[in-house]
C-alpha positions, 0 to 999 in steps of 0.5 A: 453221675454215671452214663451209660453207653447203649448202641441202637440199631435201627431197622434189620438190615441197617448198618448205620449205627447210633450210640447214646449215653443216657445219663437220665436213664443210670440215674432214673434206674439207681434212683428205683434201686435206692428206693427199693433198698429204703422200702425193704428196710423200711417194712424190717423195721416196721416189722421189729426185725431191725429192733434190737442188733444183739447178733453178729454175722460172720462169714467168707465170700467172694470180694468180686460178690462184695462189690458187685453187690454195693455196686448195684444196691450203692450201699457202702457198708458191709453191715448194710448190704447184710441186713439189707440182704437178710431183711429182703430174705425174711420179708419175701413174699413168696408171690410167684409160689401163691400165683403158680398155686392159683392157676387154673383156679378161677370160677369158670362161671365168673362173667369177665365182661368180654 
């Protein structure tokens, strides 16, 4: 279990300080992470692109990006951090891109109730 230290000041000019570990919230915020991972994977799968491993993907990156990467997502294996990061590419959903290109585009007639 990790923890984690976080310092809290209390009020503007205080200068007494308190620090905390919070083991609850590292745990809480990596169990969100591995949830996440489990539901990209999941929605690749559904979506056939985990069907078939017929391709090989190679390439050189920075051992530091390797690790940090595993470290935040808490997958261990080469091969899962690549198709997790694949699968994430291929089902982006482009979100921010269609709400910037809604703006301004509600019916100024709509009755919102206020």
């Amino acid at each position: 279990m990790t923890k984690t230290a976080v310092r809290i000041r209390r009020g503007r000019g205080s200068v007494g300080k308190r620090t905390r570990t919070l083991p609850k919230l590292a745990e809480k915020l990596q169990v969100r992470r591995l949830a996440r991972i489990k539901a990209v994977l999941q929605r690749a799968e559904e979506s056939g692109l985990r069907a078939e491993k017929d391709a090989r993907i190679a390439g050189r990156v920075s051992a530091d990006l390797i690790k940090k990467a595993k470290a935040r997502t808490g997958l261990t294996s080469d091969t899962e951090l690549v198709e997790f990061a694949l699968a994430n590419v291929a089902l982006e959903d482009n979100f921010a891109e269609t709400f910037r290109k809604t703006r301004g585009t509600v019916d100024p007639t709509l009755k919102l109730g206020f």
